[in-house]
VMD Tcl script that draws the C-alpha trace (Angstrom):
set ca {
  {19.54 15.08 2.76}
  {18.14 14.00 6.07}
  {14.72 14.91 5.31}
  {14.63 12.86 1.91}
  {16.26 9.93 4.35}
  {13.09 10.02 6.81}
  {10.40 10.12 4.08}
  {11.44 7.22 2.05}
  {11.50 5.60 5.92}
  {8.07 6.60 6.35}
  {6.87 5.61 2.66}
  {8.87 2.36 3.18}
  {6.78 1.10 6.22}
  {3.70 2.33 4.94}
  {3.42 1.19 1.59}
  {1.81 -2.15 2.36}
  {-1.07 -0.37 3.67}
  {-1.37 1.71 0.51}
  {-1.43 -1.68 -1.44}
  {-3.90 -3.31 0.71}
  {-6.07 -0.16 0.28}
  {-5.65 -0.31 -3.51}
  {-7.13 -3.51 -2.77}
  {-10.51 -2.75 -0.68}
  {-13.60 -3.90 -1.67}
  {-13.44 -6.29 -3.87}
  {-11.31 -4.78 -6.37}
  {-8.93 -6.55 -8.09}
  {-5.51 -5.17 -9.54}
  {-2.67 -6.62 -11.22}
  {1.05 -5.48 -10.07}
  {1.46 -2.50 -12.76}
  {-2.13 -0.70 -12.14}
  {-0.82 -0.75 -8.49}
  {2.55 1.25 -9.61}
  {0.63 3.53 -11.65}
  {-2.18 4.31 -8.74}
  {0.83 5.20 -6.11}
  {2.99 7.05 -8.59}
  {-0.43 8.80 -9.19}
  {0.22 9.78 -5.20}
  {2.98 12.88 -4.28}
  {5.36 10.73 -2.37}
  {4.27 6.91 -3.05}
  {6.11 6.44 -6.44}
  {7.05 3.50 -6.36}
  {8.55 0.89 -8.92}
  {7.93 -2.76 -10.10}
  {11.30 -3.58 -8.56}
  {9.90 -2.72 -5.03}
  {6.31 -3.62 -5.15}
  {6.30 -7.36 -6.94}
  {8.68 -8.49 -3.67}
  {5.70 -6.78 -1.57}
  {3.06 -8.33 -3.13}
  {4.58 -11.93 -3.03}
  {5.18 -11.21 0.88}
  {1.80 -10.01 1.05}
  {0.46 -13.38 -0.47}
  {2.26 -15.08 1.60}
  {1.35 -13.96 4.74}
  {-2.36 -14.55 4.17}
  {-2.95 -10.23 3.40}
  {-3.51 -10.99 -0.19}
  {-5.12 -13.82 -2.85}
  {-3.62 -13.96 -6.58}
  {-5.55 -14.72 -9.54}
  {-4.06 -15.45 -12.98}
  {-5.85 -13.90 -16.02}
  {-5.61 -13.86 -19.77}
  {-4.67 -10.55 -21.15}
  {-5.71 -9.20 -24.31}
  {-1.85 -7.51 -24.58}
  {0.35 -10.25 -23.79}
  {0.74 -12.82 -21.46}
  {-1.27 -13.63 -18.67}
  {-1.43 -11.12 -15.80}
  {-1.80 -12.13 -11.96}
  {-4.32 -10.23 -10.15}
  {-4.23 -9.09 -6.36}
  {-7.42 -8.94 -3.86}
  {-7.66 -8.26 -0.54}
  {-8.14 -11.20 1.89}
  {-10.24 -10.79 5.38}
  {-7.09 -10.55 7.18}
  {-5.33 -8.15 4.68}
  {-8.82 -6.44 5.33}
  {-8.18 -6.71 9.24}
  {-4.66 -5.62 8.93}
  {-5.09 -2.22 7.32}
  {-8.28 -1.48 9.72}
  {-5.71 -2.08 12.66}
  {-2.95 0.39 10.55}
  {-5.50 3.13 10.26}
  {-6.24 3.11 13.86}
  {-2.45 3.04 14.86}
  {-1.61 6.24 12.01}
  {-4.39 7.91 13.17}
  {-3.15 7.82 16.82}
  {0.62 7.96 15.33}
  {0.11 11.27 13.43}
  {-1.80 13.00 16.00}
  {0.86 12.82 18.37}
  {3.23 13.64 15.71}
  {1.60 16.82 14.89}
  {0.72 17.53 18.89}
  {4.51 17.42 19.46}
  {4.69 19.75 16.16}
  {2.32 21.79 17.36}
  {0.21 21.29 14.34}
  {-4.03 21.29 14.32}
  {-6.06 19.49 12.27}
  {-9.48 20.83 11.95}
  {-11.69 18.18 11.43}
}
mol new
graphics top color blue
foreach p $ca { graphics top sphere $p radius 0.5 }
foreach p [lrange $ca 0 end-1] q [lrange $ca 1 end] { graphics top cylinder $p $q radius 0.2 }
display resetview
């Protein structure tokens, strides 16, 4: 289905920004609370198998800081935060979508009311 093709396009190249905003202010997540807060989304289920490679991208370009915890379940869990220029990064996505979707729905000839 060609529809079904395009949205896992468009949930593929923005589900770093869904991380990072998992991530805002301060708060601290490991890898499995992130899974369950997107499949908590319509449309951003997503698996371990998918977002562990993100994160460890993430951390590596500088849009994320790890953390290893004890857990009171099992081993030790790492835990993601938001850096300043994973902070930076999502504020420059926002601004893009924003612009993105409007002319998207302009050429759809969808309104927002806002």
């Amino acid at each position: 289905m060609v529809a079904e093709k395009v949205f896992s396009q468009l949930r593929r190249g923005t589900l770093e920004y869904c991380v990072l905003a998992l991530l805002q202010d301060d708060e601290q997540r490991y890898g499995f609370e992130l899974v369950k807060a997107l499949g908590q989304v319509d449309g951003l289920v997503t698996t371990e198998g998918t977002l562990y490679p993100l994160l460890a991208r993430l951390r590596r370009e500088g849009l994320v800081d790890t953390v290893w915890r004890e857990s009171e379940s099992g081993p030790p869990r790492r835990y993601y935060t938001s850096t300043a220029a994973g902070t930076a990064a999502l504020a420059a996505f926002i601004v893009d979508w924003e612009r993105f979707r409007g002319s998207v729905d302009s050429v759809l000839g969808l309104r927002r009311s806002r």
